[in-house]
Structures are given as C-alpha cells and as structure tokens.
N, C-alpha and C positions, 0 to 999 in steps of 0.2 A: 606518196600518193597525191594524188591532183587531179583534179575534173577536167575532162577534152568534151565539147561539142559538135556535133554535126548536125549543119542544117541540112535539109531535104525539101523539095516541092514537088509535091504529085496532086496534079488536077486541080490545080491553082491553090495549092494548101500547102501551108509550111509547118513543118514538124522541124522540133530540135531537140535532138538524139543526145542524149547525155551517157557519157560514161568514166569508171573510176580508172585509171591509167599506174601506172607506177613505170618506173626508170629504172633501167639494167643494165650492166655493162655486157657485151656477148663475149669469146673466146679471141674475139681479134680487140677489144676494148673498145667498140665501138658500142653508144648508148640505143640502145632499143627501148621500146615500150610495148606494155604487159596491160592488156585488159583483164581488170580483176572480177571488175559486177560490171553486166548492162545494166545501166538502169531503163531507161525508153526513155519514150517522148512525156517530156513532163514540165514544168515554170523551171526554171534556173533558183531561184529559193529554195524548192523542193528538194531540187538536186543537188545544192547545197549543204542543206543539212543530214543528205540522208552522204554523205560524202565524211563532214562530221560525226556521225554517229558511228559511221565503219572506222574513223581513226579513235573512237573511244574518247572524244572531245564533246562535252556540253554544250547542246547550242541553247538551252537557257536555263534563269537563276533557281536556283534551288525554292526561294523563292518563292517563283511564280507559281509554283504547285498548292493546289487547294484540298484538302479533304474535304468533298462535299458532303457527305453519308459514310455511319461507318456500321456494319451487322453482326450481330452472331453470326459461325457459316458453320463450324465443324461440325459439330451436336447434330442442326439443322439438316445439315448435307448428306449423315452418316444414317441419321433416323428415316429419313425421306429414301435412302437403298435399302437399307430395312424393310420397311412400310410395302416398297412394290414388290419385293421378294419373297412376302410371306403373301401376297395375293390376294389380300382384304379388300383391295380397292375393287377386285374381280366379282366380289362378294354385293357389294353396296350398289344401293340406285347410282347413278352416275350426276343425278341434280345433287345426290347429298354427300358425292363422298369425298371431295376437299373439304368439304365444312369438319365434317366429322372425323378426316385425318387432321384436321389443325388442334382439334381439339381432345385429341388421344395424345398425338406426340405433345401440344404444350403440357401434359401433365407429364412428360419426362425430362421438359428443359428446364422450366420456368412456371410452374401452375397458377392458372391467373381464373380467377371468375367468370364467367362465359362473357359478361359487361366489359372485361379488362383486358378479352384475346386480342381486340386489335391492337392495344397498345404492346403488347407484346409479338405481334404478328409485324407490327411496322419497323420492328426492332430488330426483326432476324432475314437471312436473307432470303428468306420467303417471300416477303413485300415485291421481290421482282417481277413473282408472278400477276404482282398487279390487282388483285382479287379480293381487295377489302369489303369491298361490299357484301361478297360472301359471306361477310363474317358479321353482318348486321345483328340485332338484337336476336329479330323476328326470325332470320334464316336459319341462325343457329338452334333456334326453338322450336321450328320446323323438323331441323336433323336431329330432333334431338326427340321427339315426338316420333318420325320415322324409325329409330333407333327401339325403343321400346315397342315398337309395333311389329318387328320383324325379330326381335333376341333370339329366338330359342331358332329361328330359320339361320341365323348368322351362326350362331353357337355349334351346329349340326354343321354347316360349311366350313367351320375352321377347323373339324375335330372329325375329317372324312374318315380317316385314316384310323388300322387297327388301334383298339389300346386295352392291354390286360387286365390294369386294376382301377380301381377307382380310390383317393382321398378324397374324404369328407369331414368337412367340418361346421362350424358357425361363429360367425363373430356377432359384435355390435358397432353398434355408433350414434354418437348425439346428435341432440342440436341444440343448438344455442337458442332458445324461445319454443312458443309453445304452439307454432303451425301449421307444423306438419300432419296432413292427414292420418296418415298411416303411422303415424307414431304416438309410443305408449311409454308408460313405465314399465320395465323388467329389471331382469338380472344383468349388471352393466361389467362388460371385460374393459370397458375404459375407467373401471371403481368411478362412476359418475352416475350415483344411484340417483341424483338429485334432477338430475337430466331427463328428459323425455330421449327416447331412443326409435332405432328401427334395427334390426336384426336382420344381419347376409348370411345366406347359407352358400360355401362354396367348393366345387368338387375340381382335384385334378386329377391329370391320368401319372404315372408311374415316370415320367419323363419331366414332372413336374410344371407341365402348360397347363395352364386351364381348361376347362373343361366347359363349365356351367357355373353362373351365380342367381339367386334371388334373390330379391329385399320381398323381407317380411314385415309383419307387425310387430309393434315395439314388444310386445309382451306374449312373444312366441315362444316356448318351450324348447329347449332343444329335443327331447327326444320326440316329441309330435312334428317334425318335420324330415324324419327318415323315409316312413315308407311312401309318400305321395314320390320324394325326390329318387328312391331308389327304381321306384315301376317307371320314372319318366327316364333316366337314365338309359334302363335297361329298351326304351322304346325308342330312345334317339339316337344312340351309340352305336357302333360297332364295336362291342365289348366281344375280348375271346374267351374267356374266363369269370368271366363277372364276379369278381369277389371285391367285395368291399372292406375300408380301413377304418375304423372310428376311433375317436377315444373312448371313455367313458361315458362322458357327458351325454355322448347321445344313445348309450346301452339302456333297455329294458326287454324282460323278457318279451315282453308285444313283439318289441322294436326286430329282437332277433327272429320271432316266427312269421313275422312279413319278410324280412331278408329271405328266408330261407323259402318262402312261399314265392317270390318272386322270384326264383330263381338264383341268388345270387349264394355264395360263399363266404365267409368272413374272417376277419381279424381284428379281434375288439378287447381293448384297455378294459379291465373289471374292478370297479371300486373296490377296494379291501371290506366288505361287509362280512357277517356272522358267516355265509355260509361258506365262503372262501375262505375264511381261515379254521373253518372243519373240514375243508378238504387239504388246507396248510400240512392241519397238524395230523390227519387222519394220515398224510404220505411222510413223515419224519424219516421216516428208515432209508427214504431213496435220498442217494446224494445227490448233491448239486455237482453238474458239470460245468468246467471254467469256459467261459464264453469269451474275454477278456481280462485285462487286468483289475479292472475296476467292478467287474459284473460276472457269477454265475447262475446257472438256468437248471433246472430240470420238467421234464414233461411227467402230464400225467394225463393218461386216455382215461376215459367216463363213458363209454357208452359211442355215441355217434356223436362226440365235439373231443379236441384235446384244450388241456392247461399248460402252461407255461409259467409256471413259476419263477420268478426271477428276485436276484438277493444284488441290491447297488451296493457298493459301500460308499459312497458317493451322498445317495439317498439315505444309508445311513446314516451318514456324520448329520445330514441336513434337518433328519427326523428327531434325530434328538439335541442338535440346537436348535430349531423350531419350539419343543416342546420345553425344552428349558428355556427361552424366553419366554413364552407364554405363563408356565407358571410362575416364574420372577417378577413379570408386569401386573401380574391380579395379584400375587403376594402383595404387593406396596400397594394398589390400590383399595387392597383390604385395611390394611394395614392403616392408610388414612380415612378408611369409611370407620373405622372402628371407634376412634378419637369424636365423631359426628356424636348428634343428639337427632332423635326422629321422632315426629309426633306420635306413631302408633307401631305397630308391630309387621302391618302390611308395607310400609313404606319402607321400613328396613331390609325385609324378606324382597321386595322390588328391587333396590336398590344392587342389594348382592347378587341375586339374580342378573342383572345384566350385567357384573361383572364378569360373574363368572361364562356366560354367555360370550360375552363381545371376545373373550381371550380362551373358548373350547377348553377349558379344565376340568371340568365336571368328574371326569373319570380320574383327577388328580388330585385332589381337595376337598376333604370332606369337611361340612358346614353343619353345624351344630346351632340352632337359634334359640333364644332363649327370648321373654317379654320384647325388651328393647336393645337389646345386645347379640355378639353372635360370637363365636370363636372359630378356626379353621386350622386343620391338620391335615400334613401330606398323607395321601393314599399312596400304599405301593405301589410301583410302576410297573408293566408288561412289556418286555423290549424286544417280545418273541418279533413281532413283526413289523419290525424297524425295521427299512433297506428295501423291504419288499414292495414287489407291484405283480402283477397276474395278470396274461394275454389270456383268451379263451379263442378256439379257432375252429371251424367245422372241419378243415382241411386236414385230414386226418394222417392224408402220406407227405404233410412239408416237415421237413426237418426243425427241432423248436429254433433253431441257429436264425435259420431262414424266414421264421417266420416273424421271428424277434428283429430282423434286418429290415424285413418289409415294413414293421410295426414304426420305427425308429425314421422312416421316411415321412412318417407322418410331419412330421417336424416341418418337412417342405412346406407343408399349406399354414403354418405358424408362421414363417416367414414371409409369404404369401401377403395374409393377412396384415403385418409390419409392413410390407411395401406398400401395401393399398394406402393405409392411412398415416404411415409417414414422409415415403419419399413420393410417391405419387397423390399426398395431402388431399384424401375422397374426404378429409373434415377440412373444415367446414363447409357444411351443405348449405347453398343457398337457394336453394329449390324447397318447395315446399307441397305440389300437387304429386301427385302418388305418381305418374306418368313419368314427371321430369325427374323424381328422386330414383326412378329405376334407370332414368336412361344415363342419368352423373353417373351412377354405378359402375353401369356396360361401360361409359367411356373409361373407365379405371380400369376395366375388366379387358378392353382390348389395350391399353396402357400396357397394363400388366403382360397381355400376352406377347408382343414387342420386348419387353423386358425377357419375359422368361426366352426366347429364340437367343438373344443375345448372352446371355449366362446359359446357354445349354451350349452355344458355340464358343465363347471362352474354356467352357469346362473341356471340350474335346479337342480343342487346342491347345490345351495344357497350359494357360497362358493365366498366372496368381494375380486375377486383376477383379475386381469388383465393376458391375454392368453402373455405378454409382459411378465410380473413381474413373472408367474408362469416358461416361457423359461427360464428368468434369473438367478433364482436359480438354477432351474435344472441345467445350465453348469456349476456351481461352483461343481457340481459329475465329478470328476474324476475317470479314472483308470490306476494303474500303473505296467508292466511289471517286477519284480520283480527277482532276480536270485541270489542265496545262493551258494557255494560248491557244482557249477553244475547242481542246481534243479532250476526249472523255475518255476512260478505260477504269476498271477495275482490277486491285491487285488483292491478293490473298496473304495475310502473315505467313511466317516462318513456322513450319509442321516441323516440329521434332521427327527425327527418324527413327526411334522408337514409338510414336504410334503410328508413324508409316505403318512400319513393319507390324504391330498390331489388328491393324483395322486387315491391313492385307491378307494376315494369318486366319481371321473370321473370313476371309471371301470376300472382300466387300474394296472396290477400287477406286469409287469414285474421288475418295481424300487422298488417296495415293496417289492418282494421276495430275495431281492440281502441281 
C-alpha cells in the first residue's frame, strides 16, 4: 500500500486529494491499482500518518505518551445508571440534586466527610463534569438542610408503589464527644454505654427497600416509638395489608393495643416471661411439628391472637453454653472474692451482688452471707425452656410455617442496620446540629436504598455475588487522560468479561458498551 495524490483547482483554490492505493496484478498480469480509503483534502503529514496507521506501523515512541490524570470510572459509571434509573433525581429540587447525588453514592465508593468529597470527587471520573464548586462547604450544607426539610416528602416518592408489610425496628449510634444536640445516654447496640448516643428507628417493606428512618433522642426507649411511627406509616404508605413485624424489644401490651387500634395486624417476637411459659407448659400435650432440620413449631389459638411456639436446637446448644459460661465465670470470681477481707458486712453483700449481677445467675447459685464471709451452691437448673422462642400474631388464618417465614425476614433490617454503619460508615458523625445529623442519616438512607435496588437485582438474576464484592471490582476500572504530540484522548482499562456479563445481567449497559 502507498499514498497517490491528486491535486485539483476550483475557483482559484487548490485542494490535494489523498488516497491509500495498493498494486495488483489483473488476469492478463498486468499491474493495476486498488483504492482502499479516500482519505480527502487534508496536509500530506496528516495523510501520512493516517496511511501508517492503516499498515499497523507506529508513527510515534511509545514514549511520547503521557498520562496526564488517572480516575476511578467503574463503581462511578455503574452507581451513576443506578441513581437515574431509580428516579431520585426526579424526586429532588434540581439546585440540590448533584450535591446530594455526590454525596449518597460517595458513601458506596469511598465515604469521606462532607470537608473531604471534593477530594474524593477529583479522584473519580466524576470530576469531568467539572462541578466542584458544587461541592463547596456551604452548598453541601445547604443540600443538606434542604434534605431534612423535605424527608418524609422524598420517603413517600420513593415508596409510591404497593407494599404488604412493614419491618420495624431501632438501632443506635455514638459519638465521639459530647455535642450533639439531640443526643443522650441510653441503652447502646454498639455496647458503648460510655458514649453519648442518638437512636434510628427504621422500617422496610417486604422486598427489603427502605421505607422510612428517624433519628431520635439518645435516650429513647424502644417501645415508646411504635405507635407515633406505626399511625405515620399507615398515613403515608400505600400499605395493602398493614401488618407489622417487631421483635421483642419493641413489644408491650400498650405497644400491641395501638397496632391493633391503628389498624394494623401483626407479628411479634415475645420475651420468654412467666406468662408464656404458662401458656408453654399449659399446651405440653400438643406436639411440635418439624418445620426444618434444625427447628420445630407448634400453634396455639387464645382467643382473637395466635402463638407459635418454636423449639431451635440450635438455640438450644447456645442456651446452655451461654448458661454454662456464665456460671463458670461468677464460680471463679466468687471464688477469688472469697479469699478478700471487707471492712463490714455491706461491702461484701455489694460486692457479690454485682457479681452475680454482671453474669445473670441468680436463678443458679444460691448465696448464703454470713458477718464477713459468704458461701455459694449450685441451684438446680430448668432446661424445660432452652431452644425456645414464641411469635404471637393477630393473624389468625396464616399458617404458623408462614408466619414464622415472614418473622425470620426480620433479619433483613439487621442487616440493613450492619450496612448503614459499616460498609456505608453513618459513624462517625461529624455533625452535630439536630438538622444535619438527620439529613447524614437520609444520606445513608438513600445510600442504602441504591444498595438495596442492587442486591434485589442480583438476587433475581441469580447471580452468588455480593452488592459489596460487585462495588469492589468495578473500582479496579479505571480511566486515564492520555496525551500524545498534542492530541488528547481518554482510554478505559481492561473490563473483565465476567463483569461485562454481570452488570449486563442487572440491566444496566453503560460499562458493557465502553
């Protein structure tokens, strides 16, 4: 192959016509020529190299090539077809809603401190869009202000759509100092009793999206926040069925005669207390049916509520090594209080007291005190109701199977609540005005709901992949700014064709077509 020109004049102007040529011998062997590309009227350099390029020849050194910038792109590219196809942007003022998408999805890439998104924002190939200033102190404090001003209006638009049941639950969370408005001491699920807290109450629907969160006050109760959250539900939702899922924690008889006043249904975990295991032992004669290998169930109707009795062995084994550590660990620490000397009779009587306290044996070890001494002997043990736990349900025609199935979904908002505060990291709060710690929240809360879309589309695509492990890979895509003798371009790493085929299986094209 080899370059032919033609020059040309029309209307006092010279064009020279380049073209790529190749040599052929014809049927009489006489040499002909083969136009392969027009190129047009272009400089003879130009036509040059682009003459080189078509024979697969480098016209310069490896070199000369510069990375001038290099991005995150997969993660980035992946979260960003996510984000417009669940419609939140449709949702938001439009002055706030890239602030506010930058600062949902960095808590699935990379979570940085609202002070730290640009630097993380200059890092990903987000930066193209040029829009740092967006991301200023003040703007983000702004959407962030706007965020908590409109919650329960966004929470209501992302959750148009039917949904049958509701999970409820509540978690906590610290803080590291003592400035937060709204925050107290309570009862701490992060064991960080030493901490000042604030307390999330948060519901999903049966598909396991979120629904609703609220930050409360540190030293909120769990079951004094059922029936405000159950009447708001019922008044924002399109619930078809309205029944709700609890554990225990949040059960009280109050608790249950507002459900039931407000209309709703239930299914609720029952503390093992006196009166359940009179109704335990009062039902002995009915067997249990096997529900699994690990678990059977039997029902028992009362009136206008059913029980579900259920026997783990699982729970089992766990109930009594529990119970056998505990009295092993107060054994020995009896054991070395005894060897003590105490100035009076009260200090001793203290002392055992909270041992036997701190490690719940009371009902295992009987304590004998004497002036300044004391002795202790095992109490018989009760093993009647090891293994067990007890659903209580209004729902009187669901099967105990089914209802024990819906109970065991609860689990969902346990995990839920593990993604909020580890892989989407809502601790450490650096907010400290009641406003901004609601609106860090919402941002983890729509975080989170991006998560849940993506693990609800893995799951129905059958595809054994973690919405975590799928993030992870995607950011090993990069892309990098590239610049030659002047010319600029951007190239993309190498996509394994296994998360081709991934991302494509979720619906989602944009990484597939790179």
């Amino acid at each position: 192959m080899f370059l032919k020109g033609n020059v040309r004049k029309k209307n006092n102007k010279t064009y020279n016509y380049f073209y790529i040529v190749e040599g052929h011998r014809d049927e009489n062997n006489k040499v002909k020529q083969k136009t392969v590309l027009k190129i047009g009227d272009v400089p003879r350099e130009v036509a040059e190299n682009i003459l080189m390029a078509f024979k697969g020849t480098a016209f310069f050194d490896i070199n000369d090539i510069i990375i001038e910038k290099s991005y995150e792109y997969g993660a980035s590219m992946f979260l960003n077809e996510v984000w417009k196809k669940s419609g939140i942007d449709k949702i938001l003022d439009k002055k706030y809603a890239y602030r506010i998408k930058m600062m949902a999805l960095n808590r699935l890439i990379d979570p940085r401190s609202k002070n730290d998104l640009v630097n993380w924002y200059t890092g990903s190939f987000f930066s193209k869009d040029k829009l740092e200033n967006e991301l200023n102190y003040e703007n983000l404090y702004r959407a962030m202000d706007y965020l908590e001003e409109h919650q329960e209006r966004i929470e209501e638009a992302l959750n148009d759509h039917e949904s049958k049941k509701i999970f409820y639950d509540i978690t906590s969370s610290y803080f590291e100092g003592h400035h937060c408005e709204m925050s107290d001491y309570g009862y701490s699920r992060d064991h960080r009793k030493d901490e000042k807290q604030v307390v999330i109450s948060l519901a999903i629907n049966e598909e396991k999206q979120p629904l609703a969160i609220k930050v409360l006050a540190g030293n909120t109760a769990d079951v004094s926040t059922v029936e405000e959250r159950m009447l708001g539900f019922k008044n924002r939702f399109n619930l078809k069925d309205n029944c709700v899922i609890m554990d225990k924690g949040m059960v009280s008889k109050n608790n249950i005669s507002k459900i039931i006043e407000n209309g709703f249904e239930y299914i609720l975990a029952l503390k093992l207390n006196n009166e359940i295991k009179e109704i335990i032992t009062a039902n002995k004669n009915i067997e249990y049916q096997k529900y699994d290998e690990t678990l059977r169930i039997k029902e028992i109707v009362s009136g206008n509520k059913k029980h579900i009795i259920c026997h783990s062995t699982y729970k089992d084994f766990t109930d009594k090594e529990s119970r056998k550590s505990r009295i092993t660990k107060a054994i020995g620490e009896l054991s070395k209080l005894k060897e003590k000397k105490f100035k009076d009779h009260d200090e001793l009587v203290e002392k055992v007291s909270k041992i036997i306290f701190r490690f719940k044996v009371s009902k295992y070890l009987k304590v004998e005190y004497f002036e300044k001494a004391f002795e202790y002997s095992p109490l018989s043990i009760n093993e009647e109701f090891d293994g067990i736990f007890t659903l209580e349900t209004s729902k009187l025609d669901i099967p105990a199977n089914t209802a024990l199935e819906q109970y065991k979904n609860l689990k969902a908002i346990e995990r839920c609540f593990r993604e909020l505060k580890d892989f989407l990291e809502l601790r450490p709060m650096y907010h400290y005005k009641n406003q901004r710690v609601k609106a860090h929240v919402f941002i983890c809360f729509l975080s989170y709901y991006i998560y849940s879309i993506i693990d609800q589309q893995l799951c129905k695509a059958k595809i054994n992949m973690s919405v975590e492990t799928l993030l992870d890979n995607l950011k090993k895509i990069t892309a990098s700014d590239l610049v030659c003798k002047n010319a600029k371009t951007t190239k993309i790493s190498v996509i394994p064709s296994e998360l081709i085929e991934t991302v494509t299986a979720l619906g989602y094209k944009t990484i597939a077509k790179i």
